[in-house]
DSSP file (Angstrom, degrees, kcal/mol; ACC not computed):
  #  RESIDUE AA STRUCTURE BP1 BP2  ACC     N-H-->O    O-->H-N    N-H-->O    O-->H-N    TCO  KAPPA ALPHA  PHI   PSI    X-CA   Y-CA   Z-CA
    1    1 A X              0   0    0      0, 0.0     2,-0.9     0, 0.0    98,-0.0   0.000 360.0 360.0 360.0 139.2  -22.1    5.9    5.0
    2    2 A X        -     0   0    0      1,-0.1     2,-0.9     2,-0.0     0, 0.0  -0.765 360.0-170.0-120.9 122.0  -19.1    4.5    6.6
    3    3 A X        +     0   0    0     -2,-0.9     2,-0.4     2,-0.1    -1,-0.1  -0.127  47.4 113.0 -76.6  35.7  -16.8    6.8    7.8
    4    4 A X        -     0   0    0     -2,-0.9     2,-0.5    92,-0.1    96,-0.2  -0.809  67.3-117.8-110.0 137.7  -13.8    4.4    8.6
    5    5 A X        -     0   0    0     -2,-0.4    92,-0.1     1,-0.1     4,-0.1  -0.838  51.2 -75.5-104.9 141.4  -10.9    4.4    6.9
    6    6 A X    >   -     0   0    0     -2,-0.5     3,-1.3    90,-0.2     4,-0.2   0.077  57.8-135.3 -40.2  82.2   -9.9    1.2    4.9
    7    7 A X  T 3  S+     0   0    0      1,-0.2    -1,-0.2     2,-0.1    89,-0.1  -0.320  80.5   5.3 -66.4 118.8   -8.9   -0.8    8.1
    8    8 A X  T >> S+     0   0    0     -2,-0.1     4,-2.8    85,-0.0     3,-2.0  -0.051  90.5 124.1  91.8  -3.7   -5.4   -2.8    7.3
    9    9 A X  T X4 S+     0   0    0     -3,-1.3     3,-2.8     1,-0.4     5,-0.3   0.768  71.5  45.6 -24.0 -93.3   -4.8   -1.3    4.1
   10   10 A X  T 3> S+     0   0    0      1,-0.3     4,-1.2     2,-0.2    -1,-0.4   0.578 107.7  56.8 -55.9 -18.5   -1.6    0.0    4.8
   11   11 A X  H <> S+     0   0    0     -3,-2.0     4,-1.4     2,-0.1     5,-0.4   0.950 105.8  57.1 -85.4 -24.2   -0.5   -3.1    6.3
   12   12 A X  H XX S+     0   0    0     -3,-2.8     3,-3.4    -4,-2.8     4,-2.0   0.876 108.0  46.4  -8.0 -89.0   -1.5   -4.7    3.0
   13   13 A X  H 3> S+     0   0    0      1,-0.3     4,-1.8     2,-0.2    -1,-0.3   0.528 110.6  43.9 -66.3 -16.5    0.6   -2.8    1.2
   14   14 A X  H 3X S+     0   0    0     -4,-1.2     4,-0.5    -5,-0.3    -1,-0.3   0.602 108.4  57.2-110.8  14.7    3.5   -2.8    2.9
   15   15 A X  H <X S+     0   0    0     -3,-3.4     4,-2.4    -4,-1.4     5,-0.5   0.675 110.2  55.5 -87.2 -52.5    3.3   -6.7    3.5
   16   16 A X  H >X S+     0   0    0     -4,-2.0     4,-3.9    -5,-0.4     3,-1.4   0.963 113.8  43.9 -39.4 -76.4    3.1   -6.3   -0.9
   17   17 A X  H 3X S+     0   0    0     -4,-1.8     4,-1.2     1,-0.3    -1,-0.2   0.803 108.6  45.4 -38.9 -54.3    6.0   -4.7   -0.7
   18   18 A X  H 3< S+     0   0    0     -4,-0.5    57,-0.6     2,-0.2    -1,-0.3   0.672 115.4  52.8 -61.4 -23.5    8.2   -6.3    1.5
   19   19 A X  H << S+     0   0    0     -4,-2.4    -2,-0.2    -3,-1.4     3,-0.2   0.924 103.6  56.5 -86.2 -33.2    7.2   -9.6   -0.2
   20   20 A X  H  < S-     0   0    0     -4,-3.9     2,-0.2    -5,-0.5    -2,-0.2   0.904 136.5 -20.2 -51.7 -39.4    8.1   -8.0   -3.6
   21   21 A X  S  < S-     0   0    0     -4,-1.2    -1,-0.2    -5,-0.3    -2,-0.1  -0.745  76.6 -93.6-167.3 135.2   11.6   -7.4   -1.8
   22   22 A X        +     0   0    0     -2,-0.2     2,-0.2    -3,-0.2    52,-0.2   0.036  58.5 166.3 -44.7 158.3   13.2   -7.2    1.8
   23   23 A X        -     0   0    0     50,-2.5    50,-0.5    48,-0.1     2,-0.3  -0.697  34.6-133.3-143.2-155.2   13.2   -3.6    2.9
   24   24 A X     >  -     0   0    0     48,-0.3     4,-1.2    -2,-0.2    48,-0.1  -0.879  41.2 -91.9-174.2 165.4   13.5   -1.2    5.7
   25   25 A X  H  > S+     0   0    0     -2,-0.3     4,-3.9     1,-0.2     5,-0.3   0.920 122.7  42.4 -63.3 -56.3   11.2    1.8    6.6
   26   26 A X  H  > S+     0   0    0      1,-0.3     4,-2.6     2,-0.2    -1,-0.2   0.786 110.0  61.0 -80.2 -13.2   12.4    4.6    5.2
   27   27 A X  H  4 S+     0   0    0      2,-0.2     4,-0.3     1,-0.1    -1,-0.3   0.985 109.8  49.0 -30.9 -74.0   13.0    2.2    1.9
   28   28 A X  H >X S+     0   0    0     -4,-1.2     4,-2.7     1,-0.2     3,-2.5   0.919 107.0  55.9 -31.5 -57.9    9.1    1.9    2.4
   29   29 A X  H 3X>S+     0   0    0     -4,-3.9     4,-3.4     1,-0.3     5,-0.6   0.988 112.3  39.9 -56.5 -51.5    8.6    5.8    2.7
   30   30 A X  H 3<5S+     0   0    0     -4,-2.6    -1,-0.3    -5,-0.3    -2,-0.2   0.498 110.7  61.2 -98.2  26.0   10.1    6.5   -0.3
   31   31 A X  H <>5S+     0   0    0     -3,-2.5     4,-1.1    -4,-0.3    -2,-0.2   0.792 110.2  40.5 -64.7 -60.6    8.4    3.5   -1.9
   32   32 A X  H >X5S+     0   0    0     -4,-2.7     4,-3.7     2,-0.2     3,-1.2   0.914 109.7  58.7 -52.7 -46.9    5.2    4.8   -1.3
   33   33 A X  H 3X>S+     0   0    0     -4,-3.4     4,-2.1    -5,-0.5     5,-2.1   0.986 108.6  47.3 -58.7 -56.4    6.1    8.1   -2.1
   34   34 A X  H 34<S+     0   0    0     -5,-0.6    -1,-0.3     1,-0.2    -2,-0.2   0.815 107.1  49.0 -42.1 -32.6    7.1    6.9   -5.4
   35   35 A X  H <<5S+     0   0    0     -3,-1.2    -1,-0.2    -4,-1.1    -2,-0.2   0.806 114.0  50.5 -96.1 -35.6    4.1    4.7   -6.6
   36   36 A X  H  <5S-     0   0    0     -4,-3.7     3,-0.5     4,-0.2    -1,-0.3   0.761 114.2-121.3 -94.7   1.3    1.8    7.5   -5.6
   37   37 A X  T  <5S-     0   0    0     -4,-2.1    -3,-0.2    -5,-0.2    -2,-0.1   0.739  71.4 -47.1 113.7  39.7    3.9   10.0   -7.6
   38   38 A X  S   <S+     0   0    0     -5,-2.1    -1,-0.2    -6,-0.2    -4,-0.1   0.566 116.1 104.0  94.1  -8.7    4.6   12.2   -4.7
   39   39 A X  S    S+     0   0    0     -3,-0.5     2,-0.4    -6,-0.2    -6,-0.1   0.252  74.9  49.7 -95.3  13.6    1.2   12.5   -3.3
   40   40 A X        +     0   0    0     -7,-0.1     2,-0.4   -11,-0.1    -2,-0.2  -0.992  53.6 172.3-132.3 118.0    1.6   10.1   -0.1
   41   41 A X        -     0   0    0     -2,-0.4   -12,-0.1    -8,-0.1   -11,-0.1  -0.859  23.9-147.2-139.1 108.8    4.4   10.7    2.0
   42   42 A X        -     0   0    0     -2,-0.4     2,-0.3   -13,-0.2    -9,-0.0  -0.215  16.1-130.0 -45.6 160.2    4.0    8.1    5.5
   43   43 A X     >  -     0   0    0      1,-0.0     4,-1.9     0, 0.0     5,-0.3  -0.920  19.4-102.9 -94.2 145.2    5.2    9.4    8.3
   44   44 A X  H  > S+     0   0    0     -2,-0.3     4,-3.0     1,-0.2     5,-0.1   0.654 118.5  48.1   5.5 -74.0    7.6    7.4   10.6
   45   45 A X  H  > S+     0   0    0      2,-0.2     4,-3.1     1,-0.2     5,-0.4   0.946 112.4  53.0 -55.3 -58.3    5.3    6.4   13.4
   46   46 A X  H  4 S+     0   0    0      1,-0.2     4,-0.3     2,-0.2    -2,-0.2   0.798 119.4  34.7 -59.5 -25.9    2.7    5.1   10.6
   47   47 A X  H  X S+     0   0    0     -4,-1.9     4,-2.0     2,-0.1    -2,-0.2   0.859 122.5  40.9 -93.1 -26.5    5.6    3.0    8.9
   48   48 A X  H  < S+     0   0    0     -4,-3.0     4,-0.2    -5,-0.3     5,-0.2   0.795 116.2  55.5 -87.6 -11.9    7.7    1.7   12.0
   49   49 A X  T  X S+     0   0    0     -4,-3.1     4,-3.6     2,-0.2     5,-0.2   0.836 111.1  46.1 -46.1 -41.8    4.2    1.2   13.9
   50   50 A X  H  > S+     0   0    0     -5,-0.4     4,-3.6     1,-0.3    -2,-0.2   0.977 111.2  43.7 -85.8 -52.6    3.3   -0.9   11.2
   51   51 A X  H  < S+     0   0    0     -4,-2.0     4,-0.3     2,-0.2    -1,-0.3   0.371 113.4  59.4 -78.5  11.7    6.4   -3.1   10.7
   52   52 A X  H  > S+     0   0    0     -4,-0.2     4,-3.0    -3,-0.2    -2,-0.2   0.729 110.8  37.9 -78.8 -77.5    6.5   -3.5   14.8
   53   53 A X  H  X>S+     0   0    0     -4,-3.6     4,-1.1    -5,-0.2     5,-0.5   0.996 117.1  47.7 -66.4 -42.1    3.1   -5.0   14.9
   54   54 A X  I  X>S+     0   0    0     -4,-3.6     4,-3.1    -5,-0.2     5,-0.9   0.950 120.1  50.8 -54.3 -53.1    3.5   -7.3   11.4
   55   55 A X  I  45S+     0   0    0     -4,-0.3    -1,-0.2     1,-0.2    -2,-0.2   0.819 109.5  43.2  -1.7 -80.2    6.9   -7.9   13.6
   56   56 A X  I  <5S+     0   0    0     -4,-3.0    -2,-0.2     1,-0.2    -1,-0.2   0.935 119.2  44.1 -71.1 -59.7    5.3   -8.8   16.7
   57   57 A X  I  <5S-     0   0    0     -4,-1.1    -1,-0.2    -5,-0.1    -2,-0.2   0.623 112.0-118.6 -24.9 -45.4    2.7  -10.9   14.8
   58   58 A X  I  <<S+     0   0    0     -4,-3.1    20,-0.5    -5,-0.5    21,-0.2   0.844  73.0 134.7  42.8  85.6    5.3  -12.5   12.6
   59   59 A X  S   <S-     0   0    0     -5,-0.9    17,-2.1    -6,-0.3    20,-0.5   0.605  83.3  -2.6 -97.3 -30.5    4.0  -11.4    9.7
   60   60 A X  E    S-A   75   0A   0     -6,-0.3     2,-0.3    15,-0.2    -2,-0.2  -0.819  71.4-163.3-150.5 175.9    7.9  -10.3    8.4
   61   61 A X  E     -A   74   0A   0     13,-1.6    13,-2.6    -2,-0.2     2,-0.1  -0.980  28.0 -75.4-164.7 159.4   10.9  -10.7   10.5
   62   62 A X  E     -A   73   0A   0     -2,-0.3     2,-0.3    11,-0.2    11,-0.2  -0.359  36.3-165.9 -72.6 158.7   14.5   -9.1   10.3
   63   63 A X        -     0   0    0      9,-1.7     9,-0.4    -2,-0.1     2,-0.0  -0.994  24.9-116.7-150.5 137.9   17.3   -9.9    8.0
   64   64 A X        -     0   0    0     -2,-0.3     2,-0.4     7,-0.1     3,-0.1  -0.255  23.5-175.3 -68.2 159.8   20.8   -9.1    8.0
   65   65 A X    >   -     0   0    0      1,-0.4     3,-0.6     3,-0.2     5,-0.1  -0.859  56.7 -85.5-157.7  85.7   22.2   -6.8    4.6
   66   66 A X  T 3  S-     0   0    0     -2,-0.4    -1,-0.4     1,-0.2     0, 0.0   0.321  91.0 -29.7  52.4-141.7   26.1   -6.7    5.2
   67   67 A X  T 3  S+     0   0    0     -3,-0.1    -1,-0.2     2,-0.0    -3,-0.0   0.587  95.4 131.4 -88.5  -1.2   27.1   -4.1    7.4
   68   68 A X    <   -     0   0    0     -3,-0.6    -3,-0.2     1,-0.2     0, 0.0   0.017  55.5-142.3 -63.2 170.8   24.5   -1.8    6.7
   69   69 A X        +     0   0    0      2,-0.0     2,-0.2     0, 0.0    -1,-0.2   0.276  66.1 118.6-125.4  15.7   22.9   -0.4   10.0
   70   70 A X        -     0   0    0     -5,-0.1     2,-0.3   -46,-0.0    -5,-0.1  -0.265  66.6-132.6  -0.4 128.8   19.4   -0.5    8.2
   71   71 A X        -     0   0    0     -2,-0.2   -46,-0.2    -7,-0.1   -48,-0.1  -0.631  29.7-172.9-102.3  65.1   16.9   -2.7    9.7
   72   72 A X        -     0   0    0     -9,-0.4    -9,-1.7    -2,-0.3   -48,-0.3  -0.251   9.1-157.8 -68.3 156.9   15.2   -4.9    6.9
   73   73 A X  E     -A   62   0A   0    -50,-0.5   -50,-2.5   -11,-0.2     2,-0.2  -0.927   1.9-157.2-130.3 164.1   12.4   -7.2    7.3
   74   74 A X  E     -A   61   0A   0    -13,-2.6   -13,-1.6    -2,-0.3     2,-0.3  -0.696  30.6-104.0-114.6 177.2   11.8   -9.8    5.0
   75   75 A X  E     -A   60   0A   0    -57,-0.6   -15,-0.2    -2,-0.2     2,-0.2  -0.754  39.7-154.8-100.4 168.8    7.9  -11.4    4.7
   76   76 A X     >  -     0   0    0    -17,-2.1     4,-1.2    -2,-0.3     5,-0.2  -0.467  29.8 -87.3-102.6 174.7    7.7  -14.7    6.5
   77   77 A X  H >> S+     0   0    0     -2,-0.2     4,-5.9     2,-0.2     3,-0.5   0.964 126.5  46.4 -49.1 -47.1    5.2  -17.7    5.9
   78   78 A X  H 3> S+     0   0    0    -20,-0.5     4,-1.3     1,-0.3     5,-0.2   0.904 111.5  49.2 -67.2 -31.1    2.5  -16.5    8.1
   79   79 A X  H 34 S+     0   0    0    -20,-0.5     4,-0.3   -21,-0.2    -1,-0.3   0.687 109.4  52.8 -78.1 -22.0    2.8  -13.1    6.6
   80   80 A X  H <X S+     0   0    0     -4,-1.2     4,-2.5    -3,-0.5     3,-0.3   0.919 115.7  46.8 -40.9 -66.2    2.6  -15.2    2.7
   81   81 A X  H  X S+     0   0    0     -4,-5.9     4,-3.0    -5,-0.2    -2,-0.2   0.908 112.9  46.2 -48.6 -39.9   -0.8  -16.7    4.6
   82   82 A X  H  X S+     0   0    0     -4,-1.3     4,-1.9    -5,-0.2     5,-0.4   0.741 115.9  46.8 -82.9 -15.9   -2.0  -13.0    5.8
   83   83 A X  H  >>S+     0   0    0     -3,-0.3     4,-8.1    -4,-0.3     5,-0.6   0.931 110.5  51.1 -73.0 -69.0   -1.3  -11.6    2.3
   84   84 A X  H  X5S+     0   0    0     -4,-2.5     4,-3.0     1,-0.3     5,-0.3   0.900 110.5  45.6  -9.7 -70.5   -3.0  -14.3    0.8
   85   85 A X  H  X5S+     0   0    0     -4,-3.0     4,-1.6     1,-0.2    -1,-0.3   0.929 111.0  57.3 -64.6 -24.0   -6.3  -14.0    3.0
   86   86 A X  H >X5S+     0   0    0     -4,-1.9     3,-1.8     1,-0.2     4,-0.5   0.981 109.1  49.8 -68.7 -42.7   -6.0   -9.9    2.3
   87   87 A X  H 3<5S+     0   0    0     -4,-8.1    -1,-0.2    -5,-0.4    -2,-0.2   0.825 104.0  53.7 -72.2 -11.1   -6.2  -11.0   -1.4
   88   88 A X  H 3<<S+     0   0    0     -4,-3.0    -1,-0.2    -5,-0.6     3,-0.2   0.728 114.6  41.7 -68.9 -35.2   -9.0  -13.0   -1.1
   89   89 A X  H XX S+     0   0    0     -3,-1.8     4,-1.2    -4,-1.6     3,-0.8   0.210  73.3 119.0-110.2  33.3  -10.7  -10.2    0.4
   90   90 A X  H 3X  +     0   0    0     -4,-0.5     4,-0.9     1,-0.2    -1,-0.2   0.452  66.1  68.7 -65.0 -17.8   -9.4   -7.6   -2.0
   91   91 A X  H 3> S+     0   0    0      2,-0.2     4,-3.5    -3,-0.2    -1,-0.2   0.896 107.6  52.7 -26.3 -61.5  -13.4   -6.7   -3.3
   92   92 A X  H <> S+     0   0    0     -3,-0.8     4,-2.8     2,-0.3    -2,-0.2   0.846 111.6  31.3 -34.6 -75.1  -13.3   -5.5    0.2
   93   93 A X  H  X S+     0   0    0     -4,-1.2     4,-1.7    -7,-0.2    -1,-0.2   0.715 116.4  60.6 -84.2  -8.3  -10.5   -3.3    0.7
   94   94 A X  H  X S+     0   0    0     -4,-0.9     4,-2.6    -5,-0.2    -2,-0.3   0.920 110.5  44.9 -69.8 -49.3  -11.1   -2.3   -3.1
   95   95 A X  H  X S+     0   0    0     -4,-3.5     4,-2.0     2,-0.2    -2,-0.2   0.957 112.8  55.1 -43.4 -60.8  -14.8   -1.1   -1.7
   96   96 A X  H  X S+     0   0    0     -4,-2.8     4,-1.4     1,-0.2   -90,-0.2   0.881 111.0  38.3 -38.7 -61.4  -13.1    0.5    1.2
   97   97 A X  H  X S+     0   0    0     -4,-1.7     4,-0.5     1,-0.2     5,-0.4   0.863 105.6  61.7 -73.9 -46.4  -10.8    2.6   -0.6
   98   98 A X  H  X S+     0   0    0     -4,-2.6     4,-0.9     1,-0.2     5,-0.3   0.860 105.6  54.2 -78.4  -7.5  -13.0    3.7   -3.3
   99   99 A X  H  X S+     0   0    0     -4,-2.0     4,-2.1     3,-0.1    -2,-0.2   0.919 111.9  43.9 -40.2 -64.5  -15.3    5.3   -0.3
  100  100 A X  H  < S+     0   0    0     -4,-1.4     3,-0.5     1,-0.2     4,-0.3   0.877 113.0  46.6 -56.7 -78.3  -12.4    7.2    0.9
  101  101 A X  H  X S+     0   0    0     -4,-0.5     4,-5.3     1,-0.2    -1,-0.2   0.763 116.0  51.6  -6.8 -62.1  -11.0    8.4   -2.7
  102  102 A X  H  X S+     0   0    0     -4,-0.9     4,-1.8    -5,-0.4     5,-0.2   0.977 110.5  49.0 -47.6 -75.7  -15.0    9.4   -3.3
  103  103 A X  H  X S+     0   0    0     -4,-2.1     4,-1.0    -3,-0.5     5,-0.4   0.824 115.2  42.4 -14.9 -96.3  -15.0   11.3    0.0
  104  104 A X  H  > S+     0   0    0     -4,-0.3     4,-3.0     1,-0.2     3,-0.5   0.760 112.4  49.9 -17.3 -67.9  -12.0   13.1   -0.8
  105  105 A X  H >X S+     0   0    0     -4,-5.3     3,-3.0     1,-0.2     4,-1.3   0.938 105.8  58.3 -55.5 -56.9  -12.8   13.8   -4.2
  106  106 A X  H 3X S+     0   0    0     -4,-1.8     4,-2.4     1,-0.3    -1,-0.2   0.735 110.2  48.4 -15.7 -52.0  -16.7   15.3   -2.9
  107  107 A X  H 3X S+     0   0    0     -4,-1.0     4,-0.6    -3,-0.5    -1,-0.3   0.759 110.2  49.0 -72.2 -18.0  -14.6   17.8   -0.8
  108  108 A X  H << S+     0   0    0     -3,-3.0    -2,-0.2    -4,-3.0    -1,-0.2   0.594 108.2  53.4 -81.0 -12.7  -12.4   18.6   -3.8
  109  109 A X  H  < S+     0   0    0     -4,-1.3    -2,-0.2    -5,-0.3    -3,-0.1   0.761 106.5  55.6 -94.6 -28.1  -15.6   19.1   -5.8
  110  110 A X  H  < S+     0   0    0     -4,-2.4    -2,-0.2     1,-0.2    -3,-0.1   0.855 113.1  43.3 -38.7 -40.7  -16.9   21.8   -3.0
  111  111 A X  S  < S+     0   0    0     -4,-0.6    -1,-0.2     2,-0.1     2,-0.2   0.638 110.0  45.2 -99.1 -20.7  -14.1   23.6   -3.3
  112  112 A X  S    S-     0   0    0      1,-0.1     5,-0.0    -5,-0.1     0, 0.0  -0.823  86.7 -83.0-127.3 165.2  -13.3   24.0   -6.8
  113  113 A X     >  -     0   0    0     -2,-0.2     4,-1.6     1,-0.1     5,-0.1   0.003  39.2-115.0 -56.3 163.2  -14.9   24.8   -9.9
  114  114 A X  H  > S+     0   0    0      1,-0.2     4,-0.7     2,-0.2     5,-0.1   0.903 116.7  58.9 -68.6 -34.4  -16.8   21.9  -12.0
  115  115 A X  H >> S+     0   0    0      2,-0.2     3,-1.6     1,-0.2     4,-1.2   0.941 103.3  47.1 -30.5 -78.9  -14.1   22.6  -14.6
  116  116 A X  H 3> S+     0   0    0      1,-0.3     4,-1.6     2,-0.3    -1,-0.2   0.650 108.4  50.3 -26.6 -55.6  -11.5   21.9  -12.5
  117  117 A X  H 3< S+     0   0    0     -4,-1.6    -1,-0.3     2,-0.2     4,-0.2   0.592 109.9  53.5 -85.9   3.0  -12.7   18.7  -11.1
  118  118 A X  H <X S+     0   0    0     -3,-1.6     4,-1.8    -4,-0.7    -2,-0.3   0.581 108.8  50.4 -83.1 -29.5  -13.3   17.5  -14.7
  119  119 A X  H  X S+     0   0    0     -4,-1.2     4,-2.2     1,-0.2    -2,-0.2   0.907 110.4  49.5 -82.9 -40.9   -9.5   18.5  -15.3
  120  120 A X  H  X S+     0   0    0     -4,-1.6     4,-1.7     2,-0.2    -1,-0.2   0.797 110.7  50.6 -87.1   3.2   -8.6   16.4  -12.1
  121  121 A X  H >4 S+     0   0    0     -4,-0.2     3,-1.2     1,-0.2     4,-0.3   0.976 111.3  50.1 -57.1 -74.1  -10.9   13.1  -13.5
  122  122 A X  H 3X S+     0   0    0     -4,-1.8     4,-1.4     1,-0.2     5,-0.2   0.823 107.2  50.0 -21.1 -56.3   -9.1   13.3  -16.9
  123  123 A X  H 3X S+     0   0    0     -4,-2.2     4,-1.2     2,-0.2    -1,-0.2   0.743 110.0  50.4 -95.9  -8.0   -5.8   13.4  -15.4
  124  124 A X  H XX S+     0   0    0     -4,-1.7     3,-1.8    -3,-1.2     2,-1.1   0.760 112.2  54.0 -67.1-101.8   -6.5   10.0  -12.8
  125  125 A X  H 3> S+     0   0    0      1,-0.3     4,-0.8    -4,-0.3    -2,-0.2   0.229 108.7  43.5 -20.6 -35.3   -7.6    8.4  -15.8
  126  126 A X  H >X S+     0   0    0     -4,-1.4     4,-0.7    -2,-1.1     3,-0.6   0.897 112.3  50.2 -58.6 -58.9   -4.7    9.1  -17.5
  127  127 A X  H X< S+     0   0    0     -3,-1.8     3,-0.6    -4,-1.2     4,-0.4   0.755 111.0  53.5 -55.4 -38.6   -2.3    8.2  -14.8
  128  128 A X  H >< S+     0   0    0     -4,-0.9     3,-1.6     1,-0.2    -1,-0.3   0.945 100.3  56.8 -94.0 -14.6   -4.0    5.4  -14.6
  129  129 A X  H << S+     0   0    0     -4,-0.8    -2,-0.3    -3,-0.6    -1,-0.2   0.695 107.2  53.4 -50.8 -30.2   -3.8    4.3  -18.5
  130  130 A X  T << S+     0   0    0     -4,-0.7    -1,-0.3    -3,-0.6     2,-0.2   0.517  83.2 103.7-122.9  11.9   -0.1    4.5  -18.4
  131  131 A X  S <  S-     0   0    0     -3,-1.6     2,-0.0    -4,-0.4     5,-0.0  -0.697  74.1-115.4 -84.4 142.7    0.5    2.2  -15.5
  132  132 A X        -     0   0    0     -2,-0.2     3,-0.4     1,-0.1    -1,-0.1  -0.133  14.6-124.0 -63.4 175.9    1.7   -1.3  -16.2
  133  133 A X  S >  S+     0   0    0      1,-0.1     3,-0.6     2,-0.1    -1,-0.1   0.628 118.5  59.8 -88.4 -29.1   -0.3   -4.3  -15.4
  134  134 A X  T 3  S+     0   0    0      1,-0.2    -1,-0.1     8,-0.0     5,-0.1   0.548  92.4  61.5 -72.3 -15.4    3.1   -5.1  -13.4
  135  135 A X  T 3  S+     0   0    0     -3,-0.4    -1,-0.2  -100,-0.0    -2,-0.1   0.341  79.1 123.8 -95.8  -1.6    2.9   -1.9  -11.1
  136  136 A X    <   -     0   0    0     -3,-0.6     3,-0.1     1,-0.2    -3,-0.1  -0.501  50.5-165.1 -51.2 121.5   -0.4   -3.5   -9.8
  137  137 A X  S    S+     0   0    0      1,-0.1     2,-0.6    -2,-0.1    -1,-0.2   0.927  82.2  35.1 -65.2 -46.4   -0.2   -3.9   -6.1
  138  138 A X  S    S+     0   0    0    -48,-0.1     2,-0.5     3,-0.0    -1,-0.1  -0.803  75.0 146.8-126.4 110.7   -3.4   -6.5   -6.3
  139  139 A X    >   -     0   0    0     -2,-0.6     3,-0.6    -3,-0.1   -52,-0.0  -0.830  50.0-138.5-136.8 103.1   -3.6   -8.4   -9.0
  140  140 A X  T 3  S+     0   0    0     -2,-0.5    -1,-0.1     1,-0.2    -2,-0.0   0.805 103.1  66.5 -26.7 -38.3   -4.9  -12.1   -9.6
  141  141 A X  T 3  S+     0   0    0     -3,-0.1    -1,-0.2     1,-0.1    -3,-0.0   0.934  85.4  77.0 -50.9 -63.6   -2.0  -12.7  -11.8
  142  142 A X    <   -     0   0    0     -3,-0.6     2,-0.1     1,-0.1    -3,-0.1  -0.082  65.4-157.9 -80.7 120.0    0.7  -12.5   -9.1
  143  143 A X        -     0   0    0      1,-0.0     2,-0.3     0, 0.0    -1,-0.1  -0.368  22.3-111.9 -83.3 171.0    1.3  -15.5   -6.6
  144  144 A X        -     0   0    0     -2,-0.1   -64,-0.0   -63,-0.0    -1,-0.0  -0.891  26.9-128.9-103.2 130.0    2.9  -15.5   -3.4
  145  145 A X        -     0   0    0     -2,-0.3     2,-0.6     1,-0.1   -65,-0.0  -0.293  28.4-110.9 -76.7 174.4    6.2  -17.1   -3.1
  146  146 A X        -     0   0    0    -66,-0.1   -69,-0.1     2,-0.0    -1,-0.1  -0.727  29.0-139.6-113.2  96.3    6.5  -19.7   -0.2
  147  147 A X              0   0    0     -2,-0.6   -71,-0.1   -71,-0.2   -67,-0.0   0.052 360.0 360.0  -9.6 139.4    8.9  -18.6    2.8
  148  148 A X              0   0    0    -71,-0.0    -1,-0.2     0, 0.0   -72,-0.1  -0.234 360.0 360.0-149.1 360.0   11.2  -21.1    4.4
């Protein structure tokens, strides 16, 4: 069993994001928050940690917005390349994740009636039915654009 939690995920995702459109953190926060529908909310540390090291890597880099006093980063080429190799290994972090979820759910089936975790099956399954093919963070369809 591996008890690890899906190492780089989150910089994945917020390299997806950022490539989808420049941002800034707390953009991100309530990004997340959104796409998981209110059940994810980052904290600070975990999103300005994160765009610090892709930063320092120079995975993304800042970009001016007008006056705003908002730090966006855009993604760069190398951060295009790093996306790239994550999607290559996306089996991976798709393995990874469905541990954790599984985990989780196991302690949600401990605790509650069988009912109950049958109710919460149904209603991912649903939720996931009504998502577009476009709201896919990882998706063969979707290229990477090329950074200049």
């Amino acid at each position: 069993m591996n008890s690890k939690k899906p190492e780089k995920l989150f910089e994945y995702l917020i390299l997806c994001l950022i490539q989808e459109k420049d941002n800034y953190g707390y953009g991100l926060i309530k990004e997340i928050r959104e796409i998981s529908g209110g059940y994810w909310d980052p904290s600070y540390g975990t999103i300005y940690g994160t765009l610090s090291r892709l930063e320092e890597n120079e995975g993304i880099e800042r970009v001016e917005k007008g006056h705003e006093d908002r730090k966006y980063f855009k993604i760069t080429k190398k951060g295009n390349e790093k996306l790239k190799d994550y999607q290559k290994n996306s089996k991976e972090f798709r393995e990874k994740s469905e541990e954790m979820i599984l985990g989780l759910m196991n302690v949600y089936r401990r605790f509650n009636e069988k009912e109950k975790f049958f109710e919460l099956i149904e209603k991912i399954i649903s939720d996931f039915e009504e998502l577009d093919s476009d709201q896919l963070i990882i998706s063969n369809e979707k290229s990477t654009p090329s950074t200049e």
